[in-house]
C-alpha positions as CSV (number, residue, x, y, z in Angstrom):
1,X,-15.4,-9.3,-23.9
2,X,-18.4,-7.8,-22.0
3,X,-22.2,-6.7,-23.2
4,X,-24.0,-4.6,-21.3
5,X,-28.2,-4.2,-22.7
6,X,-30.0,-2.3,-20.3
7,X,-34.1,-0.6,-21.1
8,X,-37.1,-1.4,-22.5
9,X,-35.9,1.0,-25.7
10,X,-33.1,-2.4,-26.5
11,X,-34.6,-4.7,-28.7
12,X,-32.9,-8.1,-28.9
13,X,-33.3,-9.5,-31.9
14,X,-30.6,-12.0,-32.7
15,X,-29.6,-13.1,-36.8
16,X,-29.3,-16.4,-37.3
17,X,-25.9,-15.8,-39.0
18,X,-25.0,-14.3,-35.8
19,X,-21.7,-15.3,-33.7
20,X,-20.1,-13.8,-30.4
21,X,-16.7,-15.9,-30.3
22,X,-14.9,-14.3,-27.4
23,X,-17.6,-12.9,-25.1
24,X,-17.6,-14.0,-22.0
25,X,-20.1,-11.8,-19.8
26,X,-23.7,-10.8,-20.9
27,X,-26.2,-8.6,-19.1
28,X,-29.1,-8.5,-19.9
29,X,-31.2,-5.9,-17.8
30,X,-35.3,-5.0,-18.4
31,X,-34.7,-5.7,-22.5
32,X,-37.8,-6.1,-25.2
33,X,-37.6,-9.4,-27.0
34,X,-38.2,-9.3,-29.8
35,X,-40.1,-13.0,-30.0
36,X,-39.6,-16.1,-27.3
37,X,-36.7,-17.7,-29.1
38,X,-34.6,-14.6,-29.0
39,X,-32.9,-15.3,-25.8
40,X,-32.5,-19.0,-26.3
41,X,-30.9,-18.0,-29.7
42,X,-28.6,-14.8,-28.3
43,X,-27.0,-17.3,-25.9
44,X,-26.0,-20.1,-28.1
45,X,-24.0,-17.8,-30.0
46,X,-21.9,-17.3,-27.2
47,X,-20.2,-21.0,-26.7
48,X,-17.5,-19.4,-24.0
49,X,-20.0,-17.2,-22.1
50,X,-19.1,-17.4,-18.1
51,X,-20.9,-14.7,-16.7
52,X,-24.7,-14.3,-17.1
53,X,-27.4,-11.2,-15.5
54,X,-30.7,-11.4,-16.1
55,X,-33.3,-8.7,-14.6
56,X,-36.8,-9.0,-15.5
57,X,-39.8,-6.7,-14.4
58,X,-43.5,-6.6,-15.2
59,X,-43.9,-3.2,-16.7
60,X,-42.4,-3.9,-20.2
61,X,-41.4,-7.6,-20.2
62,X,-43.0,-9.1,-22.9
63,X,-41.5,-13.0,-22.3
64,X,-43.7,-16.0,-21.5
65,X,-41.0,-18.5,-21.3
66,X,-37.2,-18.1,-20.7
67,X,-34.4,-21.1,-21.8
68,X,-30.8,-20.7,-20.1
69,X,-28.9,-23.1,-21.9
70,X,-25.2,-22.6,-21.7
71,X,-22.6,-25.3,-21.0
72,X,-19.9,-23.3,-20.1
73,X,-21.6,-21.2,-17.8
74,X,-19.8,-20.3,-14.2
75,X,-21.8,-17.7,-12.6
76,X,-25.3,-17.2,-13.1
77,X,-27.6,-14.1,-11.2
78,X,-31.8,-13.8,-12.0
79,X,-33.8,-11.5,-10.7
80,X,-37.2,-12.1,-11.5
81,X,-40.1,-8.9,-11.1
82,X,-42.7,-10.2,-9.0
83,X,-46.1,-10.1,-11.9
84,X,-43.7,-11.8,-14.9
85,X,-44.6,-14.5,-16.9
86,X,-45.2,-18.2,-15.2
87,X,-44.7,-20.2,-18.4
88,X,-41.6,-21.9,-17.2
89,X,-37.6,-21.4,-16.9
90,X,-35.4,-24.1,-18.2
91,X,-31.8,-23.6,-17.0
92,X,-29.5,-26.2,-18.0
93,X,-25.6,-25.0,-16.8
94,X,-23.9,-28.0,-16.1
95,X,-20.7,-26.1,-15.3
96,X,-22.2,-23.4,-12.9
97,X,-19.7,-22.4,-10.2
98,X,-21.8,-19.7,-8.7
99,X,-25.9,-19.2,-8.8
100,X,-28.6,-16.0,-7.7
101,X,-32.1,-15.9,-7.8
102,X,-34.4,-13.5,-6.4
103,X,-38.0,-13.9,-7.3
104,X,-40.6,-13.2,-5.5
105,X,-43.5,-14.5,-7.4
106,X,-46.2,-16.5,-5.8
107,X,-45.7,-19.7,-7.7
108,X,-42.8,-21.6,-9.0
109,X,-41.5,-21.8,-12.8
110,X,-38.5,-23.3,-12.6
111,X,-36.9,-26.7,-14.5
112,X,-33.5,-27.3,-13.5
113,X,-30.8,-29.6,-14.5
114,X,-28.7,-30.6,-11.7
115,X,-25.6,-28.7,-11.3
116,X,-23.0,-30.9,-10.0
117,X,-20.4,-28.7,-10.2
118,X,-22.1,-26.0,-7.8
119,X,-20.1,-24.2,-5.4
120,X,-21.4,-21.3,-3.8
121,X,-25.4,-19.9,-4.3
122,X,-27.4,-17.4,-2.8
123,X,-31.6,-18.0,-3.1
124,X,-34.1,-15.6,-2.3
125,X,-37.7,-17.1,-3.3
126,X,-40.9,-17.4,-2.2
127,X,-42.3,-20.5,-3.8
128,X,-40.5,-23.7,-4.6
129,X,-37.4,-23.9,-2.6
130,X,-37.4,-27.8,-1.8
131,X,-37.4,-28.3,-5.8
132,X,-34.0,-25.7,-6.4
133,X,-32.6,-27.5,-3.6
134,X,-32.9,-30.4,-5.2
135,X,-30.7,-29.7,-7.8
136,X,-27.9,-28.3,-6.1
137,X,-27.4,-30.5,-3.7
138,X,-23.0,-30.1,-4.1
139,X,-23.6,-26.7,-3.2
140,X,-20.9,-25.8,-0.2
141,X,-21.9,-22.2,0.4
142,X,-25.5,-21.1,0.6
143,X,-27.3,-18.1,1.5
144,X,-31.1,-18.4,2.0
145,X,-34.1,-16.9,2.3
146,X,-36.9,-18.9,2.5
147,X,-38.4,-21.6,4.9
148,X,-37.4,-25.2,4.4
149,X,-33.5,-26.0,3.5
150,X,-31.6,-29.0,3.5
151,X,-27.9,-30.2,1.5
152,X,-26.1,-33.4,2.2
153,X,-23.4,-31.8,1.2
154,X,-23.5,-28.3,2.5
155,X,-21.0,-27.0,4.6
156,X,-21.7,-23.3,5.1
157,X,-24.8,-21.4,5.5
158,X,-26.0,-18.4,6.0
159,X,-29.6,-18.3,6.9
160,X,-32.6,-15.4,7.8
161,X,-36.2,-16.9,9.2
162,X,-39.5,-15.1,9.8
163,X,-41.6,-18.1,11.3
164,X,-43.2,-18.2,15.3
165,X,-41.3,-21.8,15.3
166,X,-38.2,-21.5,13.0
167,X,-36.5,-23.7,16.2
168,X,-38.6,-26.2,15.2
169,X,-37.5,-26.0,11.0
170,X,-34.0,-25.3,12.0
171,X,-33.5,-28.5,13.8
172,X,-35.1,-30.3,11.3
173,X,-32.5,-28.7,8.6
174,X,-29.3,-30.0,11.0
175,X,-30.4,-33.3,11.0
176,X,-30.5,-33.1,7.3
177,X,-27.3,-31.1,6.5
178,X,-24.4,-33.6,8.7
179,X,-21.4,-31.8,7.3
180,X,-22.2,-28.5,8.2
181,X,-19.2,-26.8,9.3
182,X,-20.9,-22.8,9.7
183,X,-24.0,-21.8,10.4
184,X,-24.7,-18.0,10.8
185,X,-28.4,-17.6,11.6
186,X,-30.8,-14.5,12.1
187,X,-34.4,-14.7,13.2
188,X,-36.3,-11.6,12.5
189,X,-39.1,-10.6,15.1
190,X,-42.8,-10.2,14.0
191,X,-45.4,-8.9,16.0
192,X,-47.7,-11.1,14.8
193,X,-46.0,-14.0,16.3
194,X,-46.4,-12.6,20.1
195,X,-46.7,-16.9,21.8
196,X,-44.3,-19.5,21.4
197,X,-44.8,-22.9,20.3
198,X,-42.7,-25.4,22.4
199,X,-40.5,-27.7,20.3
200,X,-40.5,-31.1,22.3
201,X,-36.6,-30.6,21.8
202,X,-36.1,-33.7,24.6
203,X,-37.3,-36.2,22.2
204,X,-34.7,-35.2,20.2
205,X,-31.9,-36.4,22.7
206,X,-31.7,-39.7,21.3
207,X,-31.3,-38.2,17.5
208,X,-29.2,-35.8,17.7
209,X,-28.3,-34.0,14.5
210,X,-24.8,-35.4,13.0
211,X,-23.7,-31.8,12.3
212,X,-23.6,-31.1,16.0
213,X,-21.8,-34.3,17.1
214,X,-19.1,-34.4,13.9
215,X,-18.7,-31.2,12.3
216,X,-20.3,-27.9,13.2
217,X,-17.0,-25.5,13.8
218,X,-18.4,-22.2,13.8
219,X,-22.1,-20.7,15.0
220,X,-23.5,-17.3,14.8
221,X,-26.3,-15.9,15.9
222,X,-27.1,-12.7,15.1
223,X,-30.5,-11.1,16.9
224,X,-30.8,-12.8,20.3
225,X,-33.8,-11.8,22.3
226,X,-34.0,-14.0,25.5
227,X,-37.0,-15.5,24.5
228,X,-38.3,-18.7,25.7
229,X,-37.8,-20.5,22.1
230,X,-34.1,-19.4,21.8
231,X,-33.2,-19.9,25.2
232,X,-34.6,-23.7,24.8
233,X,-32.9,-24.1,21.1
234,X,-29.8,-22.8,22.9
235,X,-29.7,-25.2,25.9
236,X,-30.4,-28.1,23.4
237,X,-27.5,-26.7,20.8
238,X,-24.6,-26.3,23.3
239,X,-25.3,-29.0,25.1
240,X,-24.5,-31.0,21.9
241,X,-22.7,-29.3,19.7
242,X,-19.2,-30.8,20.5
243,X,-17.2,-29.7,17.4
244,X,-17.8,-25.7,17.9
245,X,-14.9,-23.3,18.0
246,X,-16.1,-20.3,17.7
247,X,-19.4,-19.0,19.0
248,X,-20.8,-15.2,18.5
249,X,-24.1,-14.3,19.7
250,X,-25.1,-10.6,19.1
251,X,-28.2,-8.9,21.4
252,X,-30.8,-7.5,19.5
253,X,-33.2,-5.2,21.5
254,X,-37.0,-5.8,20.7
């Protein structure tokens, strides 16, 4: 069973006597609540829900706080507005499979509990990213965009970075990530950043990231410019990544 509420016109306003037995995916797009416990209460009606959307804006949201309570949850998308409320988000989904966020806001709001069973996410945030990290740290597939990353247990990631010394930030991620297995990276160009940092990559010869000596497999790299950085990063990489077996590096023309 599937509920679609989409407009500010859709009041949610849940009876207590309510019940929702068999549904199983809920979205809940750009809604008027009708007070704060109205989520909270819509969602504990629904004990085999697997399948939860939630889109928020700023132009009729009327929420200062937002629980996501659900046990049996297995996929889980957010998209936060960038000017709603900074009360707080609880989300407790123990059984979360697969997890989105996008929220741009300038601070962070979040309180997680950890989800062990995590398999696959995909975070877009501006604030915060070290704390989500931290509970999904069984996560085996992430997408990111952000700064900082690290997973002990992470084997595939796909990652985007805007920073005059991501070399420096993605190094430190492989010595914090040892099973990687795939990395596909992209580092967007900004004219801001017009001189290059050196990264004292030969002080790193005698720590050299686990990832490169005992699993990285697969490496992608998809906006090479023939800078100074990359070509640096790169003689540092293939010198010791021993595992690879595949390798695509695509050209990307300033």
């Amino acid at each position: 069973m599937t509920l679609k509420l989409e407009g500010a016109k859709i009041l949610v306003d849940v009876s207590p006597t309510v019940c929702l037995p068999s549904l199983k995916t809920l979205q809940l797009r750009f809604v008027t609540y009708l007070d704060e416990d109205s989520p909270g209460l819509l969602l504990s009606h629904c004990p085999v829900l697997e399948d939860l959307l939630i889109e928020r804006n700023d132009k009729y949201d009327n929420m200062r706080a937002f629980v996501v309570n659900v046990p049996s949850l297995q996929r889980l998308y957010l998209h936060i507005g960038p000017s709603c409320s900074f009360d707080g988000y609880s989300i407790v989904t123990p059984s979360l499979k697969y997890f989105k966020i996008v929220d741009h806001r300038d601070f962070y709001s979040y309180l997680f509990e950890p989800m062990l069973e995590l398999e696959e996410a995909d975070i877009e945030v501006k604030k915060g990213i070290e704390k989500i990290l931290e509970s999904i740290k069984s996560v085996r597939r992430l997408s990111l965009r952000s700064w900082i990353i690290s997973g002990e247990e992470l084997e595939h990631l796909k990652l985007r970075m805007y920073r005059k010394d991501w070399s420096k930030l993605l190094v430190w991620f492989l010595e914090n990530s040892p099973k990687l297995r795939v990395l596909n990276l992209h580092v967007g160009w900004d004219s801001r950043y017009k001189e290059y940092e050196p990264v004292d990559l030969k002080n790193k010869e005698s720590t050299v990231p686990e990832c490169l000596l005992r699993s990285l497999e697969t490496f992608e790299f998809s906006s090479y410019m023939q800078t100074q950085e990359q070509i640096d990063f790169f003689s540092f990489f293939f010198k010791h990544a021993r595992c690879l077996k595949s390798t695509s590096i695509i050209h990307q023309v300033p």
